[in-house]
C-alpha positions as CSV (number, residue, x, y, z in Angstrom):
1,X,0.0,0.0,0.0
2,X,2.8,2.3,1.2
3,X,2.5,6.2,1.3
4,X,2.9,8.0,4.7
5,X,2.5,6.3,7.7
6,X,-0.8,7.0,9.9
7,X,-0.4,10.0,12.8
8,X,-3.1,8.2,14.9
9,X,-2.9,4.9,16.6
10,X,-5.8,2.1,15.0
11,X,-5.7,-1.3,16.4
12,X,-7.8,-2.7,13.0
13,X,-9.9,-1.5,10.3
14,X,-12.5,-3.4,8.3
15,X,-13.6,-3.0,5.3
16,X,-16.7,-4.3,3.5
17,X,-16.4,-3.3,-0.2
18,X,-16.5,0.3,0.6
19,X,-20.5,0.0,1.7
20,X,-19.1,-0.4,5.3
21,X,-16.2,0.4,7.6
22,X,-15.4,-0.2,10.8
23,X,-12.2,0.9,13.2
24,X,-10.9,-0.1,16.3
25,X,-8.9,1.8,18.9
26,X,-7.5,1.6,21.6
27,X,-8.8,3.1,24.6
28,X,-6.4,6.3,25.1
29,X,-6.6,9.8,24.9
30,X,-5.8,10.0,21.5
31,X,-8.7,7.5,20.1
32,X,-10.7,10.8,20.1
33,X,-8.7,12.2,17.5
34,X,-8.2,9.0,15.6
35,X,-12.2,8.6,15.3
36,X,-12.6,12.0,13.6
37,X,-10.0,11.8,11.4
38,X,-10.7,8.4,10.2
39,X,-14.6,9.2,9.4
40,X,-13.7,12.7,7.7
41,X,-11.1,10.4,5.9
42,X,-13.9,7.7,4.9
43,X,-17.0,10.1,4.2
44,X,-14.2,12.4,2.2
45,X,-13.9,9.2,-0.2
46,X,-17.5,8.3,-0.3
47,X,-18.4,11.7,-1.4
48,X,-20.4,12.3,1.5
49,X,-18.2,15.8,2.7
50,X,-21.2,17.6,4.0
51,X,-21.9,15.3,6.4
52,X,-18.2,15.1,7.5
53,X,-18.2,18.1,10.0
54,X,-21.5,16.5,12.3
55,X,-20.2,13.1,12.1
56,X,-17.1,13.8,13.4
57,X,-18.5,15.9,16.0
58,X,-20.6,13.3,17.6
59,X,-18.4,10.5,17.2
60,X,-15.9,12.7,19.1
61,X,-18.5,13.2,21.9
62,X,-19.3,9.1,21.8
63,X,-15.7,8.0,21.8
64,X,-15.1,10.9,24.4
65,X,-17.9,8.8,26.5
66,X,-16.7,5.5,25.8
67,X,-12.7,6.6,27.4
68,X,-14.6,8.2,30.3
69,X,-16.8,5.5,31.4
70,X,-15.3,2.3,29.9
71,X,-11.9,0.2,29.5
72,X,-10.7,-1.8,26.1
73,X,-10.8,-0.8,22.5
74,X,-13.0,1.0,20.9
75,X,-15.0,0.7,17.6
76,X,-16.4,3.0,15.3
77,X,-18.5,1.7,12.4
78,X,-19.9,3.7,8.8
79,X,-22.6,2.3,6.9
80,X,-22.7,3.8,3.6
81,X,-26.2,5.2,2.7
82,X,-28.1,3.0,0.0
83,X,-29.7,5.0,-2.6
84,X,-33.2,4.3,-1.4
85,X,-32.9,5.4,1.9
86,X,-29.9,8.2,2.6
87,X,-29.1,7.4,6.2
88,X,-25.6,7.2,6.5
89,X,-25.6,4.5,9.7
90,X,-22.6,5.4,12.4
91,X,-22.3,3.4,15.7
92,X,-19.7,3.6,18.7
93,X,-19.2,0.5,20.4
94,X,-17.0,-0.2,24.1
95,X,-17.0,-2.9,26.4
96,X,-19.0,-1.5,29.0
97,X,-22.6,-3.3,29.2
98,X,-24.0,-0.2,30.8
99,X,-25.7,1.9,28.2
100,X,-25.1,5.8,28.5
101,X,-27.8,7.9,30.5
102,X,-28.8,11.3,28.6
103,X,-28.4,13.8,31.4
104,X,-29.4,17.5,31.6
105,X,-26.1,19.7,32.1
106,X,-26.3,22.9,33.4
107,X,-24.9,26.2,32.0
108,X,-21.1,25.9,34.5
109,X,-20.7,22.3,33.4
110,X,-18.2,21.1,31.2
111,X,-19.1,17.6,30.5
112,X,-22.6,15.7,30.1
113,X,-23.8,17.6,26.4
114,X,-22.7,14.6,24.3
115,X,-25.8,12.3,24.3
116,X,-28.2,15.4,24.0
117,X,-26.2,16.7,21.6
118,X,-26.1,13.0,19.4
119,X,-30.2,13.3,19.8
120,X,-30.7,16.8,18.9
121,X,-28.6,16.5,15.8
122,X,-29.5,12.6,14.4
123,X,-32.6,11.7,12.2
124,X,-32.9,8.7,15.1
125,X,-30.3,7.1,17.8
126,X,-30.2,4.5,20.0
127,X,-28.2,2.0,21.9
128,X,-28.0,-1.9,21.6
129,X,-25.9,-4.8,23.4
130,X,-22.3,-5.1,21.9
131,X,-21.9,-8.6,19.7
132,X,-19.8,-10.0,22.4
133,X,-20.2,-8.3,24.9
134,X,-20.7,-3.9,25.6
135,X,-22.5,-1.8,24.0
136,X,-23.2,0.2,20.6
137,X,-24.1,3.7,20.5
138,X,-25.8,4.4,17.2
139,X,-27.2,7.3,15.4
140,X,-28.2,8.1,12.1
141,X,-27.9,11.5,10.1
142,X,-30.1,12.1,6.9
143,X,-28.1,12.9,3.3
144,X,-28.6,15.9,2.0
145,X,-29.7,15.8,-1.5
């Protein structure tokens, strides 16, 4: 493949014939930064640019979430929108069990926005049990067109 080597730390990648991607990092400070770049990265190549700024927004607040509360890697996942429905698909998944409480932040705080913000900006989101074991955070945004 060669080219430059990567300035953020991934533990895997998947890729399903570009419909779907998934990452995993590990659980430091800098998975936060890994996340976003990866997704502008992905949603750069699939054409999808305006929804590259939100995206990478709320990942950031849901992998923030995910080091705060929770131990091991972390994955994010992109479904590609099909043509019939434009929902790009984006989940967040940790080994915690516990799923995240939405909590109501006052003005002084500096934390506890994330989930309200995920809701107030996705067409739907929700969370599921993990595979194997966790949790997934999921959300989806609409595709402008």
């Amino acid at each position: 493949m060669g080219g430059a080597p990567l300035a953020w730390e991934v533990i895997g990648v998947i890729d399903t014939d570009g419909e779907c991607v998934e990452w995993t990092f590990p659980a430091e400070p800098g998975a936060v930064r890994a996340a976003r770049a990866a997704v502008r990265g992905r949603l750069r190549q699939w054409d999808l640019d305006s929804l590259a700024d939100i995206t990478a927004l709320l990942v950031s607040e849901l992998v923030t979430n995910s080091l705060r509360h929770a131990t091991g890697p972390i994955g994010v996942r992109l479904v590609r929108p099909a043509e019939l429905d434009g929902v790009l698909l984006v989940e967040v998944s940790d080994p915690l069990p516990d799923p995240p409480r939405e909590r109501a932040a006052h003005p002084e705080d500096e934390s506890g926005r994330g989930l309200q913000l995920v809701a107030h900006s996705s067409r739907r989101w929700g969370t599921r049990p993990g595979r194997n074991a966790g949790k997934t955070v999921w959300f989806e945004l609409a595709v402008p067109g």
